[in-house]
DODREN-332127 format. One record per residue (C-alpha): x, y, z; residue in one letter. Coordinates in steps of 0.25 Angstrom, whole numbers, plus 2048, in hexadecimal, padded with zeros to 3 digits. Example, Ala and Ser with C-alpha at 12.3 -4.5 7.8 and 13.67 -1.06 7.14 Angstrom:
8317EE81FA;8377FC81DS;
//
This chain:
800800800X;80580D7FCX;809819807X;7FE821803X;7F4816803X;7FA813812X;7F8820815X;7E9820811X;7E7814818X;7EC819825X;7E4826824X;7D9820822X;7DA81782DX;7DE822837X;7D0829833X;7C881C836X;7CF819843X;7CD827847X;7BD825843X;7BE830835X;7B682882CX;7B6833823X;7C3837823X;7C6828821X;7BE827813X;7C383680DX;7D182F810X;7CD824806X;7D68247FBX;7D08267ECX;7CD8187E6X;7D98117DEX;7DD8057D9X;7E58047E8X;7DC80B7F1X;7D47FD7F7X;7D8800807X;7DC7F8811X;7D07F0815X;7CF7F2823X;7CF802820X;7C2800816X;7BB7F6822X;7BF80282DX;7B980C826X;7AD806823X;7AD801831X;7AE810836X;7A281482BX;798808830X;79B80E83FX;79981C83BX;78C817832X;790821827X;78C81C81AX;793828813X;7A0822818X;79E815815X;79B815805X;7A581D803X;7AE812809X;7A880A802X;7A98107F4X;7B98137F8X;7B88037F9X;7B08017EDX;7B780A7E4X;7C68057EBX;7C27F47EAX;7BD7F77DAX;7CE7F77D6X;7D47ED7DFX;7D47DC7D8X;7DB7D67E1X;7D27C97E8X;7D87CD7F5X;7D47DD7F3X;7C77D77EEX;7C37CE7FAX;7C77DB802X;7BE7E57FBX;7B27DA7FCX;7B57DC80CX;7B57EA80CX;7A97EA803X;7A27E180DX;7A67EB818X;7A07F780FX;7937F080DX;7917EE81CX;7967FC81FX;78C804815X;7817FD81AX;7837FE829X;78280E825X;77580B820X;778809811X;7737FA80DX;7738017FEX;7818057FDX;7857F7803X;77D7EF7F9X;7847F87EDX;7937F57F4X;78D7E67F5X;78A7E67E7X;7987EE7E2X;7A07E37E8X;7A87DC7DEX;7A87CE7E6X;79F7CA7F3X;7A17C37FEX;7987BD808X;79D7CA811X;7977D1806X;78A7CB808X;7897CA814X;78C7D8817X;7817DC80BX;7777D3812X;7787D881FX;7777E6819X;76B7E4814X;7647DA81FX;7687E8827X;7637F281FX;7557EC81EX;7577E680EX;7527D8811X;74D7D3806X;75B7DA7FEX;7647D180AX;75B7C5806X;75F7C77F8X;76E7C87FBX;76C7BB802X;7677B67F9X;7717BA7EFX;77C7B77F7X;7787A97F8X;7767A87EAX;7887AC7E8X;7897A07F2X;78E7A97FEX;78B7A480DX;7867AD816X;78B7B0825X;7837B082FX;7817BD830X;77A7C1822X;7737B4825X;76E7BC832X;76C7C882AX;7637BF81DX;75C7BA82AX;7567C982FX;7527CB820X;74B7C1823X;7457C4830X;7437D282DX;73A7CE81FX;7347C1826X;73C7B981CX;7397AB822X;73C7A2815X;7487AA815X;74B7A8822X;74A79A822X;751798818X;75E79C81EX;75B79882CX;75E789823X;76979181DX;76F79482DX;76C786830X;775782825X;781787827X;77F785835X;77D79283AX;772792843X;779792851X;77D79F84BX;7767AA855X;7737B484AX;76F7AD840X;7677A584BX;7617B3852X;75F7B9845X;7567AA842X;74E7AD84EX;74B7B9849X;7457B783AX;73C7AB840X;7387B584CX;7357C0842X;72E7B5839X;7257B1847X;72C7A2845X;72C7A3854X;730795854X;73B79584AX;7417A1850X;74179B85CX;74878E857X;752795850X;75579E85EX;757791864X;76078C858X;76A79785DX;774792867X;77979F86EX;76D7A986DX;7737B786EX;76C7C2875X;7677C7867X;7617B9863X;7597BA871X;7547C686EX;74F7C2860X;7477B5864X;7417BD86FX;73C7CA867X;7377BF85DX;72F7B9869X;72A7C786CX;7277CB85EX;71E7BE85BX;7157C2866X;71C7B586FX;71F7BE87BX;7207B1883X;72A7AB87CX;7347B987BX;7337BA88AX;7367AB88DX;7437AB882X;7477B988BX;7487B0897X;7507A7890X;7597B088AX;75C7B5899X;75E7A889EX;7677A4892X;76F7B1899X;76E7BB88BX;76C7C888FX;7617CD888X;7637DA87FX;75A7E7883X;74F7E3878X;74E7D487CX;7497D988BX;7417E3883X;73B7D687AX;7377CF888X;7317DA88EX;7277DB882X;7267CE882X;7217CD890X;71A7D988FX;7117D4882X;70E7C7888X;70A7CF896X;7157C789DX;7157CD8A9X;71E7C38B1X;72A7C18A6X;7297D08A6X;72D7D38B2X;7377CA8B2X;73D7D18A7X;73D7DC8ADX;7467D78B9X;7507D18AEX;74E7DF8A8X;7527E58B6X;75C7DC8BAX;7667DE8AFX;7657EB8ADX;75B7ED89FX;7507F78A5X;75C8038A1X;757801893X;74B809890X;7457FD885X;7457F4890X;73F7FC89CX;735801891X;7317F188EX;7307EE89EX;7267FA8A0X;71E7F7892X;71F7E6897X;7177EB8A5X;70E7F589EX;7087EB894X;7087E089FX;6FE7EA8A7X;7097ED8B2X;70A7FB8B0X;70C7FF8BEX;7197F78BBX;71B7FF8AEX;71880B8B4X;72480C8BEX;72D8068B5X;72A8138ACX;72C81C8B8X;7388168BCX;73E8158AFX;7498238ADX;74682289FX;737820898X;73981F88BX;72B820880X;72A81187FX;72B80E890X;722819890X;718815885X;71980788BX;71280E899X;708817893X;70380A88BX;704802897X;6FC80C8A0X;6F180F895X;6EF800893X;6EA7FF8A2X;6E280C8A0X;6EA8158A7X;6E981F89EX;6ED82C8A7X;6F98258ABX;6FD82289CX;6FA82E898X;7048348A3X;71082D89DX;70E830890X;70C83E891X;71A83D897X;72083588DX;72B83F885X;726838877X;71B830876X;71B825869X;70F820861X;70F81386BX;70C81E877X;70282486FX;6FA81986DX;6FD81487BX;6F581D880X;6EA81F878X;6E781187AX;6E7812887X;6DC81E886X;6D381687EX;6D5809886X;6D1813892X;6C481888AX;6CB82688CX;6C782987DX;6C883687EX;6D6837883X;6DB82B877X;6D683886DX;6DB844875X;6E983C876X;6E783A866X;6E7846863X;6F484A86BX;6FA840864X;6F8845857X;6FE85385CX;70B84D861X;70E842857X;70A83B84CX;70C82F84EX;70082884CX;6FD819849X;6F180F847X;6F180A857X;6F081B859X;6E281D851X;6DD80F855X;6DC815865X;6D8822860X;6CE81C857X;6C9813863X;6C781E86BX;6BF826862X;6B7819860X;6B481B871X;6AF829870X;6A9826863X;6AF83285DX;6AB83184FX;6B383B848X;6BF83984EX;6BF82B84BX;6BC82F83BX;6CA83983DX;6D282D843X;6CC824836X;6D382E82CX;6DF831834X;6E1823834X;6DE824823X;6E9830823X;6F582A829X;6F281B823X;6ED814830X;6E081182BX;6E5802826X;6E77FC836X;6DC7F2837X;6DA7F5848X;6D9805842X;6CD802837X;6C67F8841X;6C680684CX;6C180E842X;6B780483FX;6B480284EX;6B381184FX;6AA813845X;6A2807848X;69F80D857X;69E81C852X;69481784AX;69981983CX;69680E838X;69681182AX;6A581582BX;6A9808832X;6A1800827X;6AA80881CX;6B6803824X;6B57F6828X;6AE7F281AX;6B47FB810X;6C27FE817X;6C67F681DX;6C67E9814X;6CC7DF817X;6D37E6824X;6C67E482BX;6C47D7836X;6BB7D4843X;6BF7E184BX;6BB7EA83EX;6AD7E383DX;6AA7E284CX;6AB7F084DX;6A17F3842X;6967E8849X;69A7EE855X;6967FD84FX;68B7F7848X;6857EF854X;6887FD85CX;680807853X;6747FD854X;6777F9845X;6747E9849X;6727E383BX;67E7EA835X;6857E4841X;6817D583EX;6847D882FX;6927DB831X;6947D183AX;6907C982BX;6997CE825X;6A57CE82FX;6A27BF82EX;6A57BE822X;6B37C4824X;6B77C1832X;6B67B983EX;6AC7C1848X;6B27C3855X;6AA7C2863X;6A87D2861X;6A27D0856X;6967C885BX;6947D1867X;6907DC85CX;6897D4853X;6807CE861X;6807DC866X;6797E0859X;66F7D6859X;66B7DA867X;6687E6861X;65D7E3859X;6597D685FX;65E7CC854X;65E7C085CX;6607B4850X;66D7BD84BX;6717BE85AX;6707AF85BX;6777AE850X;6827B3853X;6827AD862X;6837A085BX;68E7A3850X;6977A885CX;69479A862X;696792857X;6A3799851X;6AA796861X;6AA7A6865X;6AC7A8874X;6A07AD87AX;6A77B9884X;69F7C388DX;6A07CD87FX;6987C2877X;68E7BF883X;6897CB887X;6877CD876X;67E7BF878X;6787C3884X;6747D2880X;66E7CD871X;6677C0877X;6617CA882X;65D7D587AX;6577CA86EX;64E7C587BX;6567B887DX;65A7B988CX;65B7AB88DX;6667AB883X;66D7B688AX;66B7B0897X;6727A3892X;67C7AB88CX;67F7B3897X;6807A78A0X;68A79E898X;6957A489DX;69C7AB8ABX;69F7BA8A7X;6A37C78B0X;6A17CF8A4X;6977DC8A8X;6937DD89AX;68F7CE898X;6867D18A7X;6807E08A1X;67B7D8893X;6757CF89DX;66F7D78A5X;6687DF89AX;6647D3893X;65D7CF8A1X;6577DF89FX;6517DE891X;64A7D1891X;6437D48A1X;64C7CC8A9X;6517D88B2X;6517D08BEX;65A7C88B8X;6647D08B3X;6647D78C0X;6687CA8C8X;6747C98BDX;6777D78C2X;6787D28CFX;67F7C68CAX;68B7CC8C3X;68C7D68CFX;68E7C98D8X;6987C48CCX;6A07D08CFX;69C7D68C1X;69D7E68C3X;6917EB8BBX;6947F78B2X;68A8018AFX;6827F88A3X;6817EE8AEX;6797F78B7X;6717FD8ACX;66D7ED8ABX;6687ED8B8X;6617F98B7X;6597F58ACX;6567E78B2X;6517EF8BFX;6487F78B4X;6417EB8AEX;63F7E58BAX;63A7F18C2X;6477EF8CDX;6477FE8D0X;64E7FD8DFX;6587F28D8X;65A7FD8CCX;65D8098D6X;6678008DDX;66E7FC8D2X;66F80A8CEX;67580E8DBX;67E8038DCX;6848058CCX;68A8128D3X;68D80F8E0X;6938038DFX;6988028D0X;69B8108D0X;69580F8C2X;69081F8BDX;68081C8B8X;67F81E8A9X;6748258A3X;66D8178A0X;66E8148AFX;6658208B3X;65C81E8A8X;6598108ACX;6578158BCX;64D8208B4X;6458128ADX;64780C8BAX;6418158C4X;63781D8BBX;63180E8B5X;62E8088C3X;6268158C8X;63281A8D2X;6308298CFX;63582E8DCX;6418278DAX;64382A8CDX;6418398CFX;64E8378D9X;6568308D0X;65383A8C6X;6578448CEX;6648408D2X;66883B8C5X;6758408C3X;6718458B3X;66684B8ABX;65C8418A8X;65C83E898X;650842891X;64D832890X;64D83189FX;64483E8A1X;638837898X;63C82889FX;6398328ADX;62C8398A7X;62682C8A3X;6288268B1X;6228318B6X;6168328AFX;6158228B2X;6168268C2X;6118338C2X;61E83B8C6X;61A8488C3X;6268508C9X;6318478C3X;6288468B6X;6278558B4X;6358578B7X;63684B8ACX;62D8558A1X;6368608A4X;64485A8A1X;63C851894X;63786088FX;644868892X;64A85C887X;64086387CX;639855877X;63085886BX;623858875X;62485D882X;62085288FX;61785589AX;61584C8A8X;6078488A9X;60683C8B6X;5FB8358B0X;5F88308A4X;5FF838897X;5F383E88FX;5FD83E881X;5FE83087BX;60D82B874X;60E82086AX;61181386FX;61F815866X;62282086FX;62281787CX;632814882X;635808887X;637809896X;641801897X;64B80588CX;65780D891X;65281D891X;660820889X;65981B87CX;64E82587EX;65583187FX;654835870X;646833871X;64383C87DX;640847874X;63584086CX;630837874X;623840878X;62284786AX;61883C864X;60E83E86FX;60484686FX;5FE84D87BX;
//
C-alpha cells in the first residue's frame, strides 16, 4: 500500500475512533482502480453509521463501496467486497432504508448466504413479508441453506400474515436439519402457531425447546392471553417462576391481565406479592396492570389505594381506576380522578360515560359528550354507542337523529352494535318508520337478533302488536329468536288479547329447548292473565321457585284483572314472608287487589307501610288508586282527608274520579270543591254537583270503567261532559 494510501487510512481511522462519521466519509478517497479500503475501516464506518442511524452516512459509504469494488477482479477482493456489501445492506436498513438495501442487494456482482440473510432480515424488519417470503423462496431456489436466524425471520413473516401452510412447511424444514432444540427458532415456533390460535401446537413446540429463555416464556404466555386462555398464561407464569426465569416487565404485565380477565382474584394477588418482593412495582406498566387487575376484579377499595400510593399516575393506572370506580356505580368518585388526570385518552373518555349511562345518569353521559368534543377529537364507535344509549334513556329524539349523522360523517356508521343502537333508539323514540329503514334497508346483511328485538320490542312498545308478531316472521326467517324475542312478541299478544298466537309461541319455546327464566315467565303469565286464562298463568307461575319481584308484580296483577284479589294479596304476603322486597308496581298490585275486593282498611295499610317501611315515594298511579279506592267504597270522610293531604294537585282525571263519588255518596263539600277544580281546567261543558240524582243524561259510550287506572282518562277530562245535555 502506498504512503499516501497509509496516510488516508490512518486519518480515516482516527475520525472514527474519535466518533466523526462525517469527517471520516469526506476523507474517503476519489474512487480508483486501488481505492477498495482495508475491510475493517469499511465495517467500522458503517458500524458508526448504524449506531448514529444516519441513512445519509450510510449510502454514501455504500456507494464509496460500490463505486470502489466495480474495479477490483481478484477472488479474494471479490469474496471481501460481497462481505462488506453484506455489512451495507444491514447498515442501510437498520437506518430505515429497506429500498436502498434491496437496490445494493440486487448490484452485487455475487451473493452469499450472508447476503441473503442480511436482505431477508431487512425486509421481515421493515414490514415487507410477503417481499422476504419471495426471497426465501428464491433463495431456495440457488440451493443456498438458510441460518437459523433468517429462518426466524421467514417465520414472523409468517406469524405477522398468518401464513400457516408456510409455517409449517418450515417447521418440517427446522425439523430436518435438526434445529429444533434451537430457542429462537423454537420461540419464534410458539409464536406463529400462537398467532394462528394452534393453541396446541404452539404449546407442543414451546415444550419441543430445551432451554426456554426469558423471551420464549413471554411468548407462550401472551399467546395464552391473547387467545382468551387466561388460565393457561397464568398457570405457565408459575411455571416459569419455578423453572427460576425471571420474568421481563411485559410478562408480569401479561399475567396480570390475565388474571385480571378471568377475575382471578386469588393468583392475583399472589402476583402482586412476587411483584412486590423482587422489586417490579418501580415500573409504572406493571403497577398500572396491578391497579386495573383489582379494579375489574371488583376490589377497587384495593385499587384505589394502590393509586394514592402510587408517586406516579400515569393515563393508563388512572383510566384503569375511573373504569373501575364507574363500573360499580361510583360515579362521583370516578369522576374526581378524572377531572384530575393531566390528559385523558379516548379509553377514559368512554370509561366514564359508560359508567354515567350504567348509573342511568343520562343527563350527565351527554353533558360530558359535549365537553369531550370541546377538548379533543377523539371519538370512536364504543363513544357514540354510550352516547347513543343515553339519549335512547331520555328519549331524546333529536339528538339521537344528530348522533346518527355524525356517525354517517366520520364513517362510523358500518359497526354493527352502533346501527342496532340506533335502531333501538329509534324503536323506543317511537320512529318506528326510521328504525324499519334501518334495519331492513340499511343494514342488510349486518342485521342479526339484537337488530330485530329492538324493533318488536318498539313495535310491542308503541301498541303496534300485529306488526310485532309479523316481524317476529320475518326475523325467523333470517335468525335464531332469542329469549327477548319471545317476551316481546308474548307482550304483544297481551295486548290485544290473541291467546292462540300466544300459545303458539309458548309452545315453540318449549319444543325448540329454550330455557323458560323469570323474563320469559312473567311474559306467559301477563298474556295468559290478561287472555283470561288464569289457570294457565297460575300453572306457569307455579313450576318454578323465583325471587324475581317482576315474575311476583305480573302475578299479582293477573290475580287483579281476572277478580281474584284476595288471591294476589295472599301472594303479596307471601313474597313478603319469602323476603322478596316489593317495589312500587308490587304495591300498585296490591292496591288494586284491595279495590276489586272492596279491602279498603287492608288498601290504606298497605299505603302506609309502602312509605314507612320501604321508604318507596307513592307514584301518581299510587294515589290514583287510594282515590278509586276510598271514593268507590263510600268512604267520603276519609277521602276528603286524604285529599287534602296529598302532597300534589289532584290531576283533572282524579277530580272527576272525586266528583262521581261524591254524587254517588252525597258529598256536597268535597263534590263542589271537585266542580270548582273540573271547571277551573276549562272542559268543553262546565259540571255542576247536584246530590241526587243527575237531571242530564250521557250516553252509555261515555260511561268510564271504575276500575281502569284514572291515568288513561286524563286526555278525556276535558270532554267527557261535552255529550250531555242538561
Amino acid at each position: 500500500m502506498a504512503a499516501a494510501a497509509v496516510s488516508t487510512v490512518s486519518a480515516i481511522s482516527n475520525h472514527v475512533a474519535a466518533g466523526h462519521l462525517f469527517a471520516a466519509i469526506d476523507a474517503l478517497p476519489a474512487c480508483s482502480g486501488s481505492s477498495l479500503l482495508p475491510a475493517e475501516l469499511y465495517a467500522s464506518l458503517l458500524r458508526l453509521a448504524t449506531s448514529r442511524r444516519s441513512l445519509a452516512a450510510a449510502r454514501r459509504i455504500a456507494s464509496h463501496l460500490a463505486s470502489s469494488s466495480s474495479s477490483v477482479p481478484s477472488t479474494s477482493s471479490s469474496i471481501t467486497a460481497t462481505f462488506l456489501f453484506n455489512r451495507a445492506i444491514q447498515s442501510l436498513a437498520a437506518c430505515g432504508s429497506f429500498a436502498d438495501a434491496r437496490d445494493m442487494f440486487d448490484a452485487m456482482p455475487r451473493r452469499d448466504g450472508g447476503s441473503w440473510n442480511a436482505i431477508i432480515s431487512a425486509a421481515s424488519r421493515a414490514g415487507k413479508s410477503a417481499e422476504a417470503l419471495s426471497l426465501f423462496t428464491d433463495m431456495n431456489s440457488v440451493g443456498i441453506w438458510p441460518k437459523d436466524s433468517t429462518l426466524a425471520s421467514v417465520l414472523a413473516c409468517c406469524a405477522e400474515r398468518l401464513d400457516l401452510n408456510g409455517a409449517q412447511q418450515l417447521h418440517g424444514h427446522i425439523a430436518k436439519r435438526d434445529f429444533q432444540s434451537n430457542v429462537i427458532l423454537g420461540t419464534a415456533l410458539v409464536d406463529v402457531y400462537g398467532k394462528c390460535f394452534l393453541l396446541a401446537d404452539a404449546r407442543r413446540a414451546f415444550d419441543d425447546i430445551l432451554q426456554p429463555n426469558d423471551i420464549s416464556w413471554n411468548v407462550i404466555i401472551r399467546r395464552y392471553l391473547v387467545a382468551g386462555m387466561g388460565d393457561m398464561a397464568v398457570q405457565m407464569f408459575f411455571r416459569m417462576v419455578w423453572a427460576g426465569v425471571r420474568p421481563l416487565l411485559y410478562t408480569v404485565t401479561h399475567a396480570m391481565l390475565a388474571c385480571r380477565d378471568n377475575c382471578a382474584i386469588k393468583e392475583g394477588r399472589c402476583i402482586h406479592t412476587f411483584v412486590l418482593r423482587h422489586g417490579y412495582e418501580h415500573h409504572v406498566h406493571v403497577r398500572s396492570s396491578v391497579v386495573d387487575m383489582y379494579a375489574k376484579c371488583g376490589k377497587i377499595d384495593a385499587a384505589q389505594r394502590l393509586f394514592n400510593l402510587a408517586p406516579m399516575k400515569d393515563v393508563v393506572m388512572s383510566t384503569s381506576i375511573v373504569s373501575g370506580l364507574a363500573a360499580c356505580g361510583r360515579v362521583a368518585d370516578a369522576k374526581r380522578v378524572f377531572d384530575g388526570m393531566e390528559q385523558h385518552n379516548l379509553v377514559s373518555w368512554n370509561a366514564m360515560l359508560t359508567g354515567y349511562v350504567r348509573s342511568m345518569d343520562l343527563t350527565g353521559a351527554l353533558d360530558l359528550f359535549q365537553q369531550m368534543r370541546q377538548e379533543t377529537k377523539e371519538i370512536d364507535a364504543v363513544t357514540l354507542g354510550s352516547v347513543l344509549n343515553a339519549c335512547t334513556g331520555l328519549l331524546d329524539l333529536g339528538k339521537g337523529e344528530e348522533l346518527h349523522a355524525f356517525a354517517l360523517k366520520c364513517g362510523l356508521f358500518s359497526y354493527p352494535f352502533l346501527m342496532n343502537a340506533l335502531v333501538r333508539m329509534y324503536s323506543k323514540c317511537g320512529c318506528l318508520r326510521s328504525a324499519e329503514r334501518l334495519l331492513l334497508v340499511e343494514m342488510g346483511s349486518e342485521r342479526d337478533r339484537h337488530s330485530w328485538n329492538s324493533l318488536i320490542s318498539g313495535y310491542e312498545r308503541h301498541s303496534m302488536s300485529e306488526a310485532a308478531l309479523h316481524a317476529l316472521r320475518e326475523m325467523q326467517s333470517e335468525t335464531i329468536p332469542s329469549q327477548s324475542t319471545f317476551s316481546s312478541a308474548l307482550a304483544a299478544c297481551a295486548n290485544i288479547f290473541l291467546l292462540k298466537h300466544g300459545k303458539q309461541i309458548h309452545a315453540y319455546i318449549i319444543r325448540n329447548g329454550y330455557e323458560i327464566d323469570d323474563i320469559l315467565r312473567s311474559a306467559l303469565v301477563d298474556m295468559y292473565s290478561k287472555c283470561r286464562l288464569f289457570d294457565y298463568s297460575t300453572r306457569v307461575f307455579e313450576s318454578g321457585l323465583s325471587q324475581d319481584v317482576i315474575l311476583w308484580n305480573s302475578m299479582i296483577f293477573g290475580c287483579a284483572y281476572n277478580s281474584k284479589g284476595d288471591y294476589g294479596l295472599e301472594l303479596f304476603d307471601e313474597m313478603r314472608k319469602q323476603g322478596i322486597r316489593p317495589d312500587s308496581v308490587t304495591f300498585l298490585g296490591a292496591l288494586v287487589s284491595c279495590i276489586s275486593e272492596g279491602h279498603v282498611g287492608l288498601g290504606r295499610s298497605y299505603f302506609t307501610l309502602m312509605t314507612d317501611e320501604y321508604s318507596i315515594v307513592p307514584r301518581m298511579e299510587h294515589y290514583e288508586c287510594m282515590i278509586e279506592l276510598l271514593g268507590k267504597h263510600g268512604y267520603m270522610v276519609e277521602l276528603e282527608d286524604f285529599v287534602d293531604h296529598m302532597p300534589l294537585e289532584p290531576t283533572t282525571a282524579m277530580w272527576l274520579r272525586i266528583f262521581d263519588c261524591c254524587r254517588e255518596y252525597g258529598n256536597r263539600k268535597l263534590g263542589e270543591r271537585a266542580a270548582q277544580r273540573i271547571n277551573e281546567s276549562k272542559p268543553l261543558t262546565p259540571v255542576i254537583f247536584i246530590e241526587s240524582t243527575p237531571d242530564y243524561e250521557c250516553s252509555d259510550s261515555d260511561d268510564v270503567d271504575e276500575s281502569m287506572p284514572l291515568r288513561e282518562a286524563d286526555e278525556a277530562g276535558e270532554d267527557r261532559y261535552s255529550h250531555c245535555e242538561p
